[in-house]
Each structure stands twice: as C-alpha cells, then as structure tokens.
C-alpha positions in Angstrom: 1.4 -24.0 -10.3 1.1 -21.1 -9.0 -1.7 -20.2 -9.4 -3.3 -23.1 -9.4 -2.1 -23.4 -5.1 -4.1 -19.6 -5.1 -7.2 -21.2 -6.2 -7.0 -23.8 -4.0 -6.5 -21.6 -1.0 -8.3 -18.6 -1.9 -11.1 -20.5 -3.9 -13.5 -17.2 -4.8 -10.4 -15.2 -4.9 -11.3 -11.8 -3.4 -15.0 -12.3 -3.5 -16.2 -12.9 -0.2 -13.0 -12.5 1.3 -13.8 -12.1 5.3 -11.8 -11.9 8.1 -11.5 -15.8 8.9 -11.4 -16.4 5.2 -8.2 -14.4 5.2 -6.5 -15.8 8.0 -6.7 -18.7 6.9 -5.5 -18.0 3.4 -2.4 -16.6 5.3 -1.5 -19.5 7.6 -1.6 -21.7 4.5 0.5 -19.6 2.7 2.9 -19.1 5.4 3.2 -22.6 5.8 3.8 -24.0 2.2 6.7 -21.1 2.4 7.8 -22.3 5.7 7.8 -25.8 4.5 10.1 -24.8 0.9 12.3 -23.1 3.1 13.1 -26.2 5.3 13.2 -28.5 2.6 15.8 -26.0 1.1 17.7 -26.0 4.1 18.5 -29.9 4.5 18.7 -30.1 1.2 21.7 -27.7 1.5 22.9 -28.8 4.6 23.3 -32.0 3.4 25.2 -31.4 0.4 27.3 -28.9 2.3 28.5 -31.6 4.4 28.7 -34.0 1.3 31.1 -32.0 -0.4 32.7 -29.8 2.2 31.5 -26.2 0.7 30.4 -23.7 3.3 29.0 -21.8 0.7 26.4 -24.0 0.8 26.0 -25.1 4.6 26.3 -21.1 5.2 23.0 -20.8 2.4 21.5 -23.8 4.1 21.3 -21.6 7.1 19.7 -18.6 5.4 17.0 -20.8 4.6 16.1 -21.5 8.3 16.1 -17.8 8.9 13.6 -17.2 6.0 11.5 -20.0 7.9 11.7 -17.9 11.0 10.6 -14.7 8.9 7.6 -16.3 7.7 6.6 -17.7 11.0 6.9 -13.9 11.6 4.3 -13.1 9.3 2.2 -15.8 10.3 2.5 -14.5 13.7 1.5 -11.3 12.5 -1.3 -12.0 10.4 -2.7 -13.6 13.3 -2.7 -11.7 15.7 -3.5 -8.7 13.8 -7.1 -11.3 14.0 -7.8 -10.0 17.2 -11.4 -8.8 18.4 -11.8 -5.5 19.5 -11.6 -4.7 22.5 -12.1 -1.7 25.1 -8.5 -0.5 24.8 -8.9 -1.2 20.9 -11.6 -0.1 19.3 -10.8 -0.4 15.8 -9.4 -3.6 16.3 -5.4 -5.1 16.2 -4.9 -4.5 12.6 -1.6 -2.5 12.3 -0.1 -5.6 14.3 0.2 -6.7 11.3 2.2 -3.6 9.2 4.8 -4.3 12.3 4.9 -7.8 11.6 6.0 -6.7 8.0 8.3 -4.2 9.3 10.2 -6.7 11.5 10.7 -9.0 7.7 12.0 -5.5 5.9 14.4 -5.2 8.8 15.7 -8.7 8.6 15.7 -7.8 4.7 18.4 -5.1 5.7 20.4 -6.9 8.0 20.7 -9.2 4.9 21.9 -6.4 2.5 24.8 -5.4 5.6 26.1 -8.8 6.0 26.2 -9.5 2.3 27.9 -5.9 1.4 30.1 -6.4 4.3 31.2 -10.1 3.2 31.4 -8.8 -0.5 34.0 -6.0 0.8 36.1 -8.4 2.7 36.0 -10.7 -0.5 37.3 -7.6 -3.1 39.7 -7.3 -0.6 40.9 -10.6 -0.6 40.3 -12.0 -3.6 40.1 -15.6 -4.2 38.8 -18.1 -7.0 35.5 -19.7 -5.3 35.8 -23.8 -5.0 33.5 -24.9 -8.5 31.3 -28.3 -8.0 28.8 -29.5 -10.4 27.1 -30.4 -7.4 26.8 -27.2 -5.7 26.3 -25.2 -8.9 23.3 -27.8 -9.6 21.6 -27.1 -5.7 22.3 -23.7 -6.5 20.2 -23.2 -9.4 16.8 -25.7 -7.8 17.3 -22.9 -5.1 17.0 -19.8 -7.3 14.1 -21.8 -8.6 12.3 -22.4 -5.3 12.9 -18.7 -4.6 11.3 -17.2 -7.9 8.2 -19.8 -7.3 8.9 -18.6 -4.0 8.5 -14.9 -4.9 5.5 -15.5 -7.4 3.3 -17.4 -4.8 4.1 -14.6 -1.9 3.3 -11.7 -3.8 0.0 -12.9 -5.5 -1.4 -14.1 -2.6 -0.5 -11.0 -0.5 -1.8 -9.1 -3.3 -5.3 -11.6 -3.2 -5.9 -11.5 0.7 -4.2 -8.2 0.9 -1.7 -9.5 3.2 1.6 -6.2 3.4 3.0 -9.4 5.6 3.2 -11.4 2.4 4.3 -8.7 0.1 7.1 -8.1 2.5 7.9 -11.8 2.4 8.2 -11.8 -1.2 10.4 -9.3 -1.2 12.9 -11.4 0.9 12.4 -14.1 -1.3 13.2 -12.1 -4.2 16.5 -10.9 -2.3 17.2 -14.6 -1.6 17.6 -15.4 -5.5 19.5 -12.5 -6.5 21.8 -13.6 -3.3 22.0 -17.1 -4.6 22.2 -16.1 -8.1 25.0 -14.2 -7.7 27.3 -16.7 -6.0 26.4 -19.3 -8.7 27.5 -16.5 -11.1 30.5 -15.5 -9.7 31.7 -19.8 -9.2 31.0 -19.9 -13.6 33.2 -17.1 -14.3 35.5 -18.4 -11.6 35.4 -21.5 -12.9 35.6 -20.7 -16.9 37.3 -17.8 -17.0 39.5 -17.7 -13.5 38.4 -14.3 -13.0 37.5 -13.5 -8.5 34.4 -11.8 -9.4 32.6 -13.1 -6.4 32.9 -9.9 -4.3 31.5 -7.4 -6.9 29.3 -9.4 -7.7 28.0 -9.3 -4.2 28.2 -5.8 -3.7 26.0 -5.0 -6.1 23.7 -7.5 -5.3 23.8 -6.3 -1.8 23.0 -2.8 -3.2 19.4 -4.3 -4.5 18.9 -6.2 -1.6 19.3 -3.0 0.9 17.1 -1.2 -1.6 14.4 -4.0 -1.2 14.6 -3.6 2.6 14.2 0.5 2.6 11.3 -0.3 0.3 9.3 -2.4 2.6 10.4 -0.7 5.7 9.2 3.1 4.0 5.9 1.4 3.3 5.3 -0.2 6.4 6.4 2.8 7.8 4.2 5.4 6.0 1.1 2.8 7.1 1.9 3.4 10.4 2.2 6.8 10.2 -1.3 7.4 7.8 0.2 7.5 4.4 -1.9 8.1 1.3 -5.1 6.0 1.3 -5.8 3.1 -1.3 -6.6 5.1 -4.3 -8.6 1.7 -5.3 -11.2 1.5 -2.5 -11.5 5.6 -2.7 -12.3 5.9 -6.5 -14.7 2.9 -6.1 -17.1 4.4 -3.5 -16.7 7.4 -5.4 -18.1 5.7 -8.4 -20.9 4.1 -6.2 -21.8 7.0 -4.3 -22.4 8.8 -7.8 -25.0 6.4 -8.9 -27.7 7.0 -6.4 -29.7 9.4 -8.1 -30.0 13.2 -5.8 -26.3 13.0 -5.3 -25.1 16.0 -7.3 -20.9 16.0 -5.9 -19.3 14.4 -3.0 -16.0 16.0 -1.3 -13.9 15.3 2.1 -13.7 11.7 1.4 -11.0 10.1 4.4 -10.1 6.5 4.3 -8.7 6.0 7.9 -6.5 2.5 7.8 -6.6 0.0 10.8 -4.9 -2.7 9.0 -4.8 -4.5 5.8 -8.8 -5.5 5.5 -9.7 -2.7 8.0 -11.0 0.3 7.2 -13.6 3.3 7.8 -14.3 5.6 5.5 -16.2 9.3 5.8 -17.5 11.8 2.8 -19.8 14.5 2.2 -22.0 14.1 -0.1 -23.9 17.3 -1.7 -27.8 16.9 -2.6 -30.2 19.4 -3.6 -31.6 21.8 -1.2 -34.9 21.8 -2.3 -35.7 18.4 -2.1 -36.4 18.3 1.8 -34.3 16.6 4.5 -36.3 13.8 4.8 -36.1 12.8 1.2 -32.4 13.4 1.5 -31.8 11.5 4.3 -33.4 8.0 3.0 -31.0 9.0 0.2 -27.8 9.0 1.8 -28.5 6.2 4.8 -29.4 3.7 2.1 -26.3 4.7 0.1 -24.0 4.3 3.3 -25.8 1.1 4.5 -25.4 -0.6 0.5 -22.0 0.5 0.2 -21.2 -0.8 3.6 -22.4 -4.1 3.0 -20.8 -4.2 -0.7 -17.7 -3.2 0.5 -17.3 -4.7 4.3 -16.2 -1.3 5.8 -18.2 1.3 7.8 -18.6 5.1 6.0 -19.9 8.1 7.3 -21.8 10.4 5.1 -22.3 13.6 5.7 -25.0 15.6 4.1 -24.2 19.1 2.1 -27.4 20.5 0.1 -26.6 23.2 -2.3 -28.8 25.7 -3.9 -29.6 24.7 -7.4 -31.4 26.5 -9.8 -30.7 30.2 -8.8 -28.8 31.9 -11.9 -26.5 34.3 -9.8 -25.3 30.9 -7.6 -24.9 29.1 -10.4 -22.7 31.7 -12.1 -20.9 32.2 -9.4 -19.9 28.8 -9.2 -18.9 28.3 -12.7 -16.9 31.1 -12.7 -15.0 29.9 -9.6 -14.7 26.7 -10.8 -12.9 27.8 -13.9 -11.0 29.9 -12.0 -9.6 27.6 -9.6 -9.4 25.0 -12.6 -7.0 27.7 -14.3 -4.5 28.4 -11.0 -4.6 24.8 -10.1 -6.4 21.1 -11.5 -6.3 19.6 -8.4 -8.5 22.4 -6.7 -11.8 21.9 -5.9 -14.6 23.9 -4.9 -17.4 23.5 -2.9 -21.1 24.3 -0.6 -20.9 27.9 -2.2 -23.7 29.8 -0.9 -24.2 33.3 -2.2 -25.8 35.8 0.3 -26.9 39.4 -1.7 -26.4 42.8 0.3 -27.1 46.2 -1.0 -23.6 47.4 -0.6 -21.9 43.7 -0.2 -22.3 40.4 -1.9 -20.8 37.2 0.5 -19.1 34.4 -1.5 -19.2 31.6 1.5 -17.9 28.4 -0.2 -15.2 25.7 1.1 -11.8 25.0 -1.2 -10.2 21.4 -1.2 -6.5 22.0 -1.1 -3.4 19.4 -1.3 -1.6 18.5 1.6 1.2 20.0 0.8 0.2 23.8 0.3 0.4 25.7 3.2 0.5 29.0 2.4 -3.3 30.4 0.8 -2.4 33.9 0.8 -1.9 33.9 -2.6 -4.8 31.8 -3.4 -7.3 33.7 -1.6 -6.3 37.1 -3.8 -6.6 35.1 -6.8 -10.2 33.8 -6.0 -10.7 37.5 -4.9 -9.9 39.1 -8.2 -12.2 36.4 -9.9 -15.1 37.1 -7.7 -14.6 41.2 -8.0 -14.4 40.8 -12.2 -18.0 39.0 -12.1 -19.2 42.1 -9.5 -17.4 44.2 -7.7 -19.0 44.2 -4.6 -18.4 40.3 -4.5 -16.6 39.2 -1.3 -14.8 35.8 -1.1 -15.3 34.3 2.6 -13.6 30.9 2.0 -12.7 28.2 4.5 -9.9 25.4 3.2 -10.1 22.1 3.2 -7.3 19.3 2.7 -7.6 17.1 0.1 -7.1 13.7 2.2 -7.9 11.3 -0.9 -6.1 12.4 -4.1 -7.2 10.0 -6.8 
C-alpha cells in the first residue's frame, strides 16, 4: 500500500524530480497524513465519549496536534518553494530544515509531558480502566501510525523532504506512545500488575531520544554539517570519466535546502596539453554534470607537470609518506623547482577538519623530503578536507 500511494505521487520516483514536481509530492503527502490523523482523532473522540475513558479522548487530541505538525511541514516545504530574490540569492531553502526543527521540538515536548505523566503515575499507582473497546481503537491506531511511519519516511527519503523524515519520526513516537498504554491496560488487566507508569517512562526515554535526533540534524544543516556523501562521490565518479582529468581535490558541497545545492572542485589536468584544450575539457564536464545533476559546480583548473622523473618521484614518495602518517591525507599540485644549493617542494596537503595543529606534520613530510635529497625543502600550504567520502 505503501508503496503503491509513492508511485502514484512520485510516479518516476527520483528521476526527473524538479522543484514543482517536489512540492507537489509534499502537499500530497502532507495531506493523506493530515487526513489519517483526523480520521484518528474522531475516531477516538468518539469512542472516548462512548465509553467514558480519557485515555482515549486525551489520544484523540494528540492526533489533532500531529495534524497541526504536518500542516507545519507543509508549510515549510512550501515556502522553502520560494524564488530567489535580491535579499536571497540562493533561494528559501533552509526554511524548510526550520520547518523540521519546529516538528523535532514538538517531538520533545511530547517526550516531557509523557515522562512527566509517567512519574506522576509510578507515584500513584493505579490499575488502568480495561475495555475491549479501547484496547481494539488502540491497536487500528498503532496501525495507522506504523503505515503512518512507513509512508513519511519513504517519501521524505524519495523527494528528499528532512520535513517528512522529521514527521515520521513523530509518527514513530506516536506508536510507541500508544503501544505502551495498550500494553500496560493487558498486564493491568491479566495480571493486576500498575505497570502503566514505567512503562511510559521508558517510552518517553525513546521518544525524547527521537526528538534530540531530529533537532541535532536539523540543527547541524543549519549550521553546515557534513555534505551528502551520496551527491559528492557521484560527481566524483563523473568528473573522473572525462578523459584529461588526472585527480580532482577541494570538492565543497554548500547546502541551501533539501534539493538545493552548489557544488565547487579542482580538478587537475595535464600541463602540457594547453589551456585551451583544457578548458573545453572542464566547461563541458561542469555544464554535463550540471544538467545531469540539477545543481550548479564550479571547477577549477590545476595542471600538473607529468612526465618529469624527479616530479614524479617526488610525488610518489610523498604520497606514501603521507599515506603511512595518515589514510585520510591527500596530496596535491606539487611542483618541484631545482636550485644549485636548494630544491623547493611547493605542493598543497588536504587535511580533516578536525586537525589543527600541523607542526608535527610538516616535520614528518620534511624528513621524507630530506631522505630522497637532502637539499629538498617542503613549502606546503594546507587544505581542509570539506567532503570526506
């Protein structure tokens, strides 16, 4: 069923997926969730008053407040739509990681009110009221919340929606909510046991877990966490097709939004093989790749010297070298300028993020360069490794 609804609103799935096409993938999603939660709601409502329980009413009013988090993602997604504009260049895109960080944040105000109800509930123990009824609502609502769950998250994950994702993961905490008081009223009822309140802790526990979850991410988009490993290692892959592309480095995914990205990389090519020939090169690779990918990129041109024996050397030999203190280390545009008394080493190093201090480093790559000649000086400039695959 599921899937089936995906194909029906996303009918080439991600192929083709543009901006309209995605918006309107949203809204129906959004809507068919908005539309379960409401049924859910009078359906609970109703038997709340039917049979008195205000377990249920008070569940029947969760509901509406999941409506109003998915007309908070709608709201988001849409406006996230927005055209550019003078103050907004790159578009309205992170409206939408807000949107998603407003549905983690109702997430957590769900975990409080559930650990502080479970509290109040250890402390007072009581036998919940058992109805075949209410068990039986209980369980088509645990239902609707895993289809619930299912739909969100693989159509978030087919349009790319964080709105979505988010959503899902209030759905999710909705079931395990829902679960547990059905639980605890089956042990309540068969074995006369108040489990209700621990049972509710810990299911507040996951919930507020759920919530930090969505709220870190959103948070760490905001901020410019680490880029989609996906899109990088695919234009990597495409940018080492095009034949006279020997290496690429620097490669920056810079993230507007779900759906909105621009992308810069260097990209080494031979020296010898002139600048104009290089050129047609790299503007049809970053025209191709724009179009097959629906983002702009930037590519910078680095030619190397190829073919010289001592260069060459020297690069292997640095290579290894920084291979041996670290994997993740990369080296690159080593040029290698001879003196009678001197011999400059002038290449970049791509660091991680997270190492500051090069001291070290730079003696290591020092010793290397001395073993192969000792009148080899290292001049090195460091880069950071912005895309980590």
């Amino acid at each position: 069923m599921v899937n089936w609804l995906i194909r029906r609103i996303v009918p080439g799935g991600q192929e083709g997926l543009d901006a309209e096409k995605r918006t309107r993938a949203a809204t129906a999603g959004t809507v068919v969730g908005m539309g379960t939660n409401v049924f859910l709601a009078a359906v609970k409502f109703l038997t709340g008053v039917l049979t008195g329980s205000v377990a249920i009413t008070a569940d029947a009013a969760n509901n509406l407040s999941d409506a109003a988090g998915s007309v908070m993602a709608l709201i988001s997604v849409r406006l996230a739509q927005k055209p550019t504009d003078r103050e907004h260049p790159y578009g309205h895109g992170r409206l939408e990681y807000i949107g998603s960080m407003g549905i983690g944040l109702l997430i957590l105000l769900m975990a409080v009110e559930l650990f502080r109800s479970s509290i109040e509930s250890i402390l007072n123990p009581a036998l919940p009221a058992f109805s075949w009824w209410v068990l039986v609502i209980l369980v088509l609502s645990v239902g609707v919340k895993l289809w619930q769950y299912r739909f969100y998250d693989r159509l978030g994950w087919t349009i790319d929606s964080t709105a979505l994702r988010a959503t899902s993961k209030d759905s999710l905490s909705d079931c395990l909510a829902t679960s547990a008081v059905a639980v605890s009223m089956v042990v309540g009822h068969l074995a006369s046991l108040p489990v209700d309140g621990w049972m509710g802790l810990v299911v507040a526990l996951l919930v507020l877990k759920a919530g930090i979850g969505v709220c870190r991410d959103m948070l760490d988009s905001l901020l410019g966490g680490k880029p989609d490993q996906a899109l990088g290692r695919q234009i990597i892959d495409l940018l080492m097709a095009y034949d006279g592309i020997l290496g690429i480095h620097d490669l920056m995914l810079h993230d507007y939004g779900p759906g909105r990205c621009v992308a810069s990389v260097h990209a080494e090519v031979p020296a010898d093989i002139g600048i104009v020939q290089a050129h047609e090169i790299i503007d049809r690779a970053e025209q191709e790749i724009s179009e097959k990918l629906n983002i702009p990129i930037c590519i910078h041109m680095d030619p190397i010297v190829t073919g010289d024996p001592e260069t060459d050397r020297a690069r292997e030999e640095l290579t290894a070298c920084l291979k041996r203190i670290n994997p993740e280390l990369m080296l690159h545009d080593l040029r290698r300028v001879p003196g009678e008394k001197q011999i400059n080493l002038i290449f970049d190093v791509v660091i991680p993020a997270d190492l500051h201090d090069t001291r070290l480093l730079t003696a290591q790559l020092e010793a290397c360069a001395r073993e192969m000649d000792p009148r080899c000086k290292c001049v090195i400039h460091y880069d950071i490794d912005y895309y980590n695959p």
